[in-house]
VMD Tcl script that draws the C-alpha trace (Angstrom):
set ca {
  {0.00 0.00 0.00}
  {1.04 3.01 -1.42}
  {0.72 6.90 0.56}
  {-0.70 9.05 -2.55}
  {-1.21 12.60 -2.25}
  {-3.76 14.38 -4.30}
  {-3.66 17.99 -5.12}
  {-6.86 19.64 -6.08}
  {-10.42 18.48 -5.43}
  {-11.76 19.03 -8.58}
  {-13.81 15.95 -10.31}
  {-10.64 14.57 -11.30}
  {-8.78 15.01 -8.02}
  {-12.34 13.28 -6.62}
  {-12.18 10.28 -9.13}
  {-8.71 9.43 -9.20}
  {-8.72 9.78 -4.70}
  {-11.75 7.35 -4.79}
  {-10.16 4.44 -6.87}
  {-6.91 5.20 -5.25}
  {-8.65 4.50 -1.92}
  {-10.71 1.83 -3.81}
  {-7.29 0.22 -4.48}
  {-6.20 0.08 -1.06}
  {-3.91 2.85 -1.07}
  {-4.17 5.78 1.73}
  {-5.26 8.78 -0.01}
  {-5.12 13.03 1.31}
  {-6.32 15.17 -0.78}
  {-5.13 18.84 -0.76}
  {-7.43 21.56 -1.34}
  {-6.45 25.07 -1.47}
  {-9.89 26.48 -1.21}
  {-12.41 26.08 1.66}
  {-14.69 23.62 -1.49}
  {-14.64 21.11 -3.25}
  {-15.60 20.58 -6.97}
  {-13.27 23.64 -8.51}
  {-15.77 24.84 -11.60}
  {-18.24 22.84 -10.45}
  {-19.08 26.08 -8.45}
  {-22.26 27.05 -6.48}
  {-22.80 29.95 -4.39}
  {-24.89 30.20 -1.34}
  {-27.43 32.79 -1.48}
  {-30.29 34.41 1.12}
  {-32.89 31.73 -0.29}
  {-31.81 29.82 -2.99}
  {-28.27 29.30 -4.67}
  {-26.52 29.56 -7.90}
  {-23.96 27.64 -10.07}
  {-21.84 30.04 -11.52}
  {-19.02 28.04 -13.24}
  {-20.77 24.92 -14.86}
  {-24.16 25.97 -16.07}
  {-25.77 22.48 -16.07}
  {-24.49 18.67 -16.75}
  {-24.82 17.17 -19.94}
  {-24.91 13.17 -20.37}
  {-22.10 13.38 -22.98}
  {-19.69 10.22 -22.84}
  {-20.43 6.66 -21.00}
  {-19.23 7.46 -17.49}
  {-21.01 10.31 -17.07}
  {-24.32 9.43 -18.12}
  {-23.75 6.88 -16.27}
  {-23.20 8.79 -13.14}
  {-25.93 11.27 -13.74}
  {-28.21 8.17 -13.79}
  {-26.81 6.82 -10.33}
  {-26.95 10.33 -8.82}
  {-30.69 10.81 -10.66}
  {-31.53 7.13 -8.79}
  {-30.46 8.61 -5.55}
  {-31.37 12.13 -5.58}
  {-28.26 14.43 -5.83}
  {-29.78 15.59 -9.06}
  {-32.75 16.06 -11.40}
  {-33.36 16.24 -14.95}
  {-34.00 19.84 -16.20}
  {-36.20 20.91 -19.25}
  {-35.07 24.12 -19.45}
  {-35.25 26.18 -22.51}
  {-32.27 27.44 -23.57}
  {-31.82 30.37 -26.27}
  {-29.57 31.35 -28.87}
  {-28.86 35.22 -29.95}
  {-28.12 36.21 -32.87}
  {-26.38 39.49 -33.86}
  {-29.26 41.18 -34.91}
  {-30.61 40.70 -31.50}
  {-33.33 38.11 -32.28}
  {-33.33 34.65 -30.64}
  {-33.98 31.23 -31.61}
  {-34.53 28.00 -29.37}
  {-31.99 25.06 -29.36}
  {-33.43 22.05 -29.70}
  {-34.23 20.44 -26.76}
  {-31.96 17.99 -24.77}
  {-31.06 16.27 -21.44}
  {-29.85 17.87 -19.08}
  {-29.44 18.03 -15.03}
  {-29.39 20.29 -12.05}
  {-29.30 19.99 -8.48}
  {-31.89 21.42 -6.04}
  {-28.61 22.46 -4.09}
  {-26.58 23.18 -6.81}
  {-24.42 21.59 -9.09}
  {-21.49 21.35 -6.40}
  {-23.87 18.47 -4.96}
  {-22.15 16.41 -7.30}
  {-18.41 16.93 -6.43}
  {-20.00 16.95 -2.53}
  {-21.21 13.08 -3.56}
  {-18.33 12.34 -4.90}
  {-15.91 13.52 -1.83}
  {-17.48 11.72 0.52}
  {-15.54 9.32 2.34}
  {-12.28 10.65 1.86}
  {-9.29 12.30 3.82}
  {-9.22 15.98 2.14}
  {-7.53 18.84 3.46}
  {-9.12 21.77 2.31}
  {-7.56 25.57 2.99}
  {-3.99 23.96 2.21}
  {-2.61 25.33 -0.67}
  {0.71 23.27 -1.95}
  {3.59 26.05 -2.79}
  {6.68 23.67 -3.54}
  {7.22 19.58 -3.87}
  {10.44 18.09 -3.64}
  {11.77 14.62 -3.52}
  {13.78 13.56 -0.91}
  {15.36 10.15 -1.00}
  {14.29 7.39 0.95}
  {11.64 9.37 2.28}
  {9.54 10.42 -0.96}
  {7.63 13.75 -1.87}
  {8.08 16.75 0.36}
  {4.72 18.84 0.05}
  {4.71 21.89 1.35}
  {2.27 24.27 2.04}
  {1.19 27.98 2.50}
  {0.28 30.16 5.74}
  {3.01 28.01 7.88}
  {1.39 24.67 8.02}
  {3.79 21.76 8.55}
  {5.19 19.68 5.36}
  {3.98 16.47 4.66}
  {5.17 13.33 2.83}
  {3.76 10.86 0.04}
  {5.24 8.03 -1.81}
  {3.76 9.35 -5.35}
  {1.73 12.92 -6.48}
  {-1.41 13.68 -8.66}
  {-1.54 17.52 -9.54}
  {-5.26 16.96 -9.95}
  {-4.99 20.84 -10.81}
  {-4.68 23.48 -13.82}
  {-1.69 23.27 -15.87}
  {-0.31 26.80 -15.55}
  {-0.57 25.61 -11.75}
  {1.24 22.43 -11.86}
  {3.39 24.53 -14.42}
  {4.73 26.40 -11.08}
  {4.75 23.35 -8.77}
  {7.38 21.26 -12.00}
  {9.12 24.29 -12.73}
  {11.82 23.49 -9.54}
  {12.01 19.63 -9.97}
  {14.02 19.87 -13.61}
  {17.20 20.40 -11.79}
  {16.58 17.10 -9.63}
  {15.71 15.07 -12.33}
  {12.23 15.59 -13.66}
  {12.36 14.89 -17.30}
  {12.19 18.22 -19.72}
  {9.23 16.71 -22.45}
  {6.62 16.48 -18.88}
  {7.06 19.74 -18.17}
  {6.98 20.56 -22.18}
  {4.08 18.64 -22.60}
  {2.33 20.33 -19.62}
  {3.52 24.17 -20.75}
  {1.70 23.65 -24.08}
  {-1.74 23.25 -22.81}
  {-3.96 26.47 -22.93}
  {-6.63 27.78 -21.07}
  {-9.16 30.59 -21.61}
  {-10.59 32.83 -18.68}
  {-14.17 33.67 -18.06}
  {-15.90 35.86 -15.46}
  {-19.15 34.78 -13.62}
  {-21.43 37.73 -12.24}
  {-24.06 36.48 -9.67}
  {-27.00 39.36 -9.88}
  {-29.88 39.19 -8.06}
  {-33.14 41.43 -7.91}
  {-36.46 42.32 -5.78}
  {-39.19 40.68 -6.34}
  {-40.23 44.28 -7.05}
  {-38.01 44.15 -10.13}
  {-38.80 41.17 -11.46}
  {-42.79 40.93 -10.75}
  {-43.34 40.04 -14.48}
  {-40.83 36.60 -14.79}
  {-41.94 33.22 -13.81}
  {-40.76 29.75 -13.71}
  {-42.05 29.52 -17.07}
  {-40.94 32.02 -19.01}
  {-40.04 31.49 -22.70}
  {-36.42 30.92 -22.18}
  {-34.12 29.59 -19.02}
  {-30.71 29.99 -20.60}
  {-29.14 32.51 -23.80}
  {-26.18 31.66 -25.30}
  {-24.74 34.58 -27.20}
  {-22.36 33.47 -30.35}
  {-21.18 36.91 -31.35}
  {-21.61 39.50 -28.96}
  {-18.10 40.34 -27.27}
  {-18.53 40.92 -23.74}
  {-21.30 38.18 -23.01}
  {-21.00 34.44 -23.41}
  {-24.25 33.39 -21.43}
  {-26.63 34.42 -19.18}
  {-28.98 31.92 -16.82}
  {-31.97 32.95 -15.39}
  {-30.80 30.72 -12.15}
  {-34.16 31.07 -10.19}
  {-35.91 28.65 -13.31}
  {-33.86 25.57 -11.73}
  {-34.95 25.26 -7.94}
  {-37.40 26.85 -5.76}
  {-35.96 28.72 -2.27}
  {-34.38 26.42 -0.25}
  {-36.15 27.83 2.62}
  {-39.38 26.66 3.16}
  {-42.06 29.54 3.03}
  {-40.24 32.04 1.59}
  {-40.28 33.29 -1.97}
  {-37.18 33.54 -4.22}
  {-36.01 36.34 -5.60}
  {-34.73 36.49 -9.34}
  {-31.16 35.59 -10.01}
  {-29.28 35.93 -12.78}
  {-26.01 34.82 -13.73}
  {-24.05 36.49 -16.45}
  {-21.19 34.32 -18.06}
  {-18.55 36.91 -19.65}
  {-16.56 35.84 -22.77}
  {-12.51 35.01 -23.36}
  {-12.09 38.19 -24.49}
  {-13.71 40.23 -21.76}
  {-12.08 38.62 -18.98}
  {-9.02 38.83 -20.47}
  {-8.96 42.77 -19.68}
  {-9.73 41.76 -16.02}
  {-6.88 39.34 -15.82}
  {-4.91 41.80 -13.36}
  {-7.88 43.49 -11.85}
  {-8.19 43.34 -8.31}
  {-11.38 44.82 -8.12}
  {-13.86 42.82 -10.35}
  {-17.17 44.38 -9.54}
  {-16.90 47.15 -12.38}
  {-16.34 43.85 -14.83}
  {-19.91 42.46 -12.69}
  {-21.29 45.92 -13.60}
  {-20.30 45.94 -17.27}
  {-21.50 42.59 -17.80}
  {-25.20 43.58 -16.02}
  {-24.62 46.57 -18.02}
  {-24.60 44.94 -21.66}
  {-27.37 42.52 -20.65}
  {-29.96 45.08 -19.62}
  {-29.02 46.64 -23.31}
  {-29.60 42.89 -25.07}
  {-32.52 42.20 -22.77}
  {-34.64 44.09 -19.37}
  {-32.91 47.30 -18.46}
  {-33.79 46.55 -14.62}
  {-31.18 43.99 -15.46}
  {-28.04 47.08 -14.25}
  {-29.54 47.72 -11.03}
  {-29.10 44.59 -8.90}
  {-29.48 44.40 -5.67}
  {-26.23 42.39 -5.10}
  {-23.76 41.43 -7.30}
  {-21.06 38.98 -6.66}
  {-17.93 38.39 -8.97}
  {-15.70 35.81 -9.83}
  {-12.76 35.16 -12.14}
  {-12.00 31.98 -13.76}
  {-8.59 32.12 -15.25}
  {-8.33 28.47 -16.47}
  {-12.15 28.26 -17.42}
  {-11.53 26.01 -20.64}
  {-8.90 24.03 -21.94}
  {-8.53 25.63 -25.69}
  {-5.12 23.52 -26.14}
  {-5.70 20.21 -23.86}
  {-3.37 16.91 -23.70}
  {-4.51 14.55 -25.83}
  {-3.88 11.99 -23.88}
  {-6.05 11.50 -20.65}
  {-2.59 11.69 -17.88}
  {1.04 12.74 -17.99}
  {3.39 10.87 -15.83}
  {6.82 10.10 -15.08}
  {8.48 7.57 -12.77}
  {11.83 10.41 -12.54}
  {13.20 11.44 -9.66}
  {9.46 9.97 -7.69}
  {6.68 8.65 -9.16}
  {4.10 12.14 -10.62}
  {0.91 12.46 -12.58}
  {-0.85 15.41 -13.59}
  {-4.56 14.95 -14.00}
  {-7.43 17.33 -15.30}
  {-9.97 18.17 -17.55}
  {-7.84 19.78 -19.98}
  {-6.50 16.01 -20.69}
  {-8.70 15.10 -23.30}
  {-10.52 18.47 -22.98}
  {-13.98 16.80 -22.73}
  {-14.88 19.44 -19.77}
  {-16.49 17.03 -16.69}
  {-16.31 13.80 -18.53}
  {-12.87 13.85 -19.75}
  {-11.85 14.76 -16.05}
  {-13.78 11.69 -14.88}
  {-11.84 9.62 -17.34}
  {-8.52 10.79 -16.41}
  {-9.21 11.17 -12.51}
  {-10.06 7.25 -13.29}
  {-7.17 6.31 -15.53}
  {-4.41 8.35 -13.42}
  {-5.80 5.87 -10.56}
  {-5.39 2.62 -12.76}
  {-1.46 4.28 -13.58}
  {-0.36 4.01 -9.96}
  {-2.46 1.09 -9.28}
  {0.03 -0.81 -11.76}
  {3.35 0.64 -10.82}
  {2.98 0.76 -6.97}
  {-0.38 -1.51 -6.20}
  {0.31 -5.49 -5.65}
  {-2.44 -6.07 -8.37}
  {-2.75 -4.69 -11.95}
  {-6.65 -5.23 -12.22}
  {-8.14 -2.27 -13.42}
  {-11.30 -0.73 -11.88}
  {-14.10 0.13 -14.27}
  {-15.94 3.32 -13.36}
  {-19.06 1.38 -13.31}
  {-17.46 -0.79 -10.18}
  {-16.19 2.63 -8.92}
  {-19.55 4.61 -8.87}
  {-21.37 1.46 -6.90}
  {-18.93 1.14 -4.56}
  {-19.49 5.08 -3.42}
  {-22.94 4.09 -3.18}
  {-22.36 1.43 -1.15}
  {-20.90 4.12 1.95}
  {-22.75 4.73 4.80}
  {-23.30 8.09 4.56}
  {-23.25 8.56 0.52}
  {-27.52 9.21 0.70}
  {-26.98 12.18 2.79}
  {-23.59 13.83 1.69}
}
mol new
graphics top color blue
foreach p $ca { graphics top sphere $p radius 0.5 }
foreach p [lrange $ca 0 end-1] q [lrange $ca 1 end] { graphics top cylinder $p $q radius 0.2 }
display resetview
């Protein structure tokens, strides 16, 4: 049995910990956040909540339709028929065709929560350095003073330009120069998330049911997408009415001139701003408005391949969505395969773990109805 340390509890970091610890091996995940579930991000409101990095899950590849069907089974999430809208440049709209797609009553972080539970994670410990020392294995090493700890192998479950700074060190000690290559090359693109909301005074006219849920804008050059959030649940407080939300999704090019800001709310503003012009002008008056950057929002350059790893100077595998680049399912896929990796250089067995096996052996915990 193997000591494996994780870093990052995104879904990859959360699939490849599970088999790990599925394996046999003793898994700690490291979290630099006080969350888990990186872009699949919710945030806690007055009455309700809203996702504000993935808009809604898809059933695109195997293992995650085949997880969306286990978590539909036990209650984490729902299907969702909502109507999503595509603008045009001339400012007229037309309706995607229909397809299936889930939420979660308490947002789409539910799903990263199901998928943590059971395991050892660490969260508020952000990794600044690794270094292997010999007989002893990886030195982690962490911000704000906490004490170092040791593994006998790594997964930077974790953005490339991230695990960039983290590999950087180790090609003086031995880590080969095409990993860190291969790991430079990948690409990201940045997005901003504004979380509006409104009085019920403001928005007396909208209900559950209005013509559209989502709009995806193709051309316009601040705004991406905008998700009329209060459509997907009801308050999460019994009794008491919801308020509309809105979440405005900003595009590559728009948070780009952000990148250094330290103040994001005028980039909240502007976003309101152009959406009241495309749509309601009570949409620039919110009465709050919370902002968040996403500087490694989408892989535009992934891996191709679904892991990179190297046995030189310690055993080290860098995970993510942005190998493959297929977004939640391609980090399910290498969160899985990173696991099956180490399982056959450092587990006593080479037997593979399908994700099927995986996913009904996290339904088999004690506590996975309730997390």
């Amino acid at each position: 049995m193997a000591t494996i340390g994780v870093v990052g509890a995104g879904i990859a970091g959360l699939v490849c910990a599970q088999a790990l610890q599925q394996y046999g091996h003793q898994v700690v995940v490291y979290e630099k956040s006080r969350g888990v579930g990186g872009r699949m991000a919710t945030r806690r409101l007055a009455s309700t909540c809203a996702d504000h990095g993935v808009r809604y899950l898809e059933p695109e590849g195997e293992a995650l339709r085949y997880l969306l069907g286990v978590l539909h089974d036990h209650h984490v999430v729902r299907a969702w028929r909502g109507a999503i809208a595509q603008m045009l440049s001339d400012g007229s709209c037309h309706f995607l065709a229909p397809s299936r797609r889930y939420i979660a009553r308490e947002g789409v972080n539910a799903v990263a929560k199901w998928l943590a539970v059971g395991l050892d994670i660490r969260r508020q410990h952000r990794v600044t350095a690794i270094a292997p020392v010999a007989q002893q294995g990886w030195q982690i090493t962490f911000a704000d003073e906490q004490p170092d700890t040791w593994a006998d192998a790594l997964v930077l479950a974790i953005p490339a330009p991230q695990a960039v700074d983290l590999l950087t060190p180790l090609t003086p000690l031995g880590l080969p120069l095409p990993v860190l290559d291969a790991v430079r090359a990948v690409e990201f693109s940045p997005c901003i998330s504004a979380i509006a909301t409104y009085s019920h005074e403001q928005g007396e006219f909208l209900d559950y049911s209005q013509a559209w849920h989502g709009i995806q804008f193709d051309t316009h050059p601040d705004l991406a997408w905008i998700s009329f959030e209060t459509s997907k649940r009801p308050s999460l407080i019994p009794d008491k009415a919801t308020p509309p939300v809105f979440v405005f999704q900003s595009t590559a090019a728009f948070a780009d001139r952000y990148q250094n800001a330290q103040d994001l709310q005028p980039a909240g503003m502007t976003l309101v701003q152009q959406a009241a012009q495309a749509l309601y002008d009570w949409l620039d008056q919110p009465v709050d408005l919370y902002v968040h950057r996403w500087r490694y929002a989408f892989a535009q350059r992934p891996y191709p391949g679904p892991y990179i790893a190297t046995q030189t100077p310690l055993p080290l595998l860098c995970s993510g969505d942005w190998c493959g680049g297929q977004q939640v399912g391609g980090a399910i896929a290498s969160g899985l395969q990173a696991a099956t990796y180490f399982q056959q250089k450092l587990g006593d067995t080479p037997a593979a773990l399908s994700f099927h096996e995986l996913v009904q052996a996290l339904c088999d915990r004690p506590s996975a109805e309730s997390a």
